[in-house]
C-alpha positions as CSV (number, residue, x, y, z in Angstrom):
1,X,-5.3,4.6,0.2
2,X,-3.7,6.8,-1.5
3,X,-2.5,8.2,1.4
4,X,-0.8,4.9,2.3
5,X,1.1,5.0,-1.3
6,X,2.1,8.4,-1.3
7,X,3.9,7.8,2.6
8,X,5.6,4.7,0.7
9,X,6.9,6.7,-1.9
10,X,8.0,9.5,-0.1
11,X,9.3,7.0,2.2
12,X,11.5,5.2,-0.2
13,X,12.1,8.5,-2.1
14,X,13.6,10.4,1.4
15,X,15.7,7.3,2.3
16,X,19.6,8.2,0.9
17,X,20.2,4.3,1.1
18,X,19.1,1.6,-0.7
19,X,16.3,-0.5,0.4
20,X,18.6,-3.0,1.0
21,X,21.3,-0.9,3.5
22,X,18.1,0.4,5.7
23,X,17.8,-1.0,8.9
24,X,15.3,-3.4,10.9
25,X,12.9,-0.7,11.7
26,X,13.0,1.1,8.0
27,X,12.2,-2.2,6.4
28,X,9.5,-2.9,9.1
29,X,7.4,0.0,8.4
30,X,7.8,-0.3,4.4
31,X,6.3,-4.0,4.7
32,X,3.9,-3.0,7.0
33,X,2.7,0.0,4.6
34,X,2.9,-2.3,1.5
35,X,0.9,-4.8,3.4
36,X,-1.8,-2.0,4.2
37,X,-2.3,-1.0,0.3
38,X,-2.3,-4.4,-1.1
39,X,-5.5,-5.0,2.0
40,X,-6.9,-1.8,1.2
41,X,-7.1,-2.4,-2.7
42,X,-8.1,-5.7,-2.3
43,X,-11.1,-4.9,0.0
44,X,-11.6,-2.1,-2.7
45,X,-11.7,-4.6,-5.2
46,X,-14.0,-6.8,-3.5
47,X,-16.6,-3.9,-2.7
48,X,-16.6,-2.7,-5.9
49,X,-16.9,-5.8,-7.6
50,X,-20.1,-5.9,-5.5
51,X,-21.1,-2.6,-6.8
52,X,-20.6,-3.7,-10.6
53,X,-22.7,-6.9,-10.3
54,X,-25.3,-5.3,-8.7
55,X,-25.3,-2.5,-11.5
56,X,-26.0,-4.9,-13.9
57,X,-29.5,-6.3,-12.4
């Protein structure tokens, strides 16, 4: 995951325009990035949700 982020950041970090001026494909692959961390930290949550409740038995 944090993979993911840090390809965001540097993505958005690299970019000499505004998130707003980039074009079709730019703002493409930053939704589909920010789509894959919010997944991956949900399914993160879930499984160590999991985890915690069964530590508690």
């Amino acid at each position: 995951m944090r993979h993911f982020e840090d390809k965001l950041k540097t993505s958005s970090a690299n970019s000499s325009k505004s998130p707003s001026s980039d074009g079709p494909k730019e703002r493409a692959e930053r939704k589909k990035l920010k789509a894959l961390v919010v997944a991956i930290r949900e399914e993160l949550n879930w499984v160590t949700k999991g985890i915690n409740d069964n530590s508690q038995n």
